[in-house]
Phi, psi and omega in degrees: 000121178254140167246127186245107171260117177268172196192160164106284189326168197159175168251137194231144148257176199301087180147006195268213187204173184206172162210134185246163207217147183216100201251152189232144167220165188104150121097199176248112214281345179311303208272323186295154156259135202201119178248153168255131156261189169200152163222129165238166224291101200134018219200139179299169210238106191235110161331127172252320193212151197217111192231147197278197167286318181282341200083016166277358166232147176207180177177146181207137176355129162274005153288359184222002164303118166096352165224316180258142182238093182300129159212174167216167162215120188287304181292001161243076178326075200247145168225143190213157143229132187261131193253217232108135177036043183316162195252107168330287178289044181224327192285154182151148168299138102004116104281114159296122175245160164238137108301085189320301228201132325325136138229010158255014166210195174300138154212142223240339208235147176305311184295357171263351173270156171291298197239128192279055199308177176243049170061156194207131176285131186231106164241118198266147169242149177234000000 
């Protein structure tokens, strides 16, 4: 059983940065492949950034290529996104995922994740 809390969301204007935090306990946290979705409201549920176990592979939405950035540390069992030069349309809840399988590689699709935060509000003002 893994439990996941994100943190770090808030309100910013447009062009401000945020960094949201995903701290995990339960399991061997290493072993996980760990992603950020996000949803806003009316609107499907989207991979934003996607990172491996070790953090040596990573992939990202191309609409935030170049502005968000994924890591993790492993020895704080942490996933962290640093968001740069938000968006009115970057606003939407924050989900942190775990993934059993890949944990040496990518996992791109919701139905590849395990495990859940219960989200964080990012709200852009213009």
């Amino acid at each position: 059983q893994v439990q996941l809390v994100e943190s770090g969301g808030g309100l910013v204007q447009a062009g401000g940065s945020l960094r949201l935090s995903c701290a995990a306990s339960g399991g061997t946290f290493s072993r996980y492949a760990m992603g950020w979705f996000r949803q806003a409201p009316g609107k499907e549920q989207a991979v934003v950034a996607a990172i491996s176990g070790s953090g040596g592979n990573t992939y990202y939405k191309e609409s935030v290529k170049g502005r968000f950035t994924i890591s993790r540390d492993n020895t704080k069992n942490t996933v962290y996104l640093r968001m740069n030069s938000l968006k009115p349309e970057d606003a939407a809840v924050y989900y942190c995922a775990a993934s059993r399988q890949p944990s040496s590689d990518l996992a791109l699709t919701s139905n590849e994740y395990d495990y859940w935060g219960q989200g964080t509000q990012v709200t852009v003002s213009s």
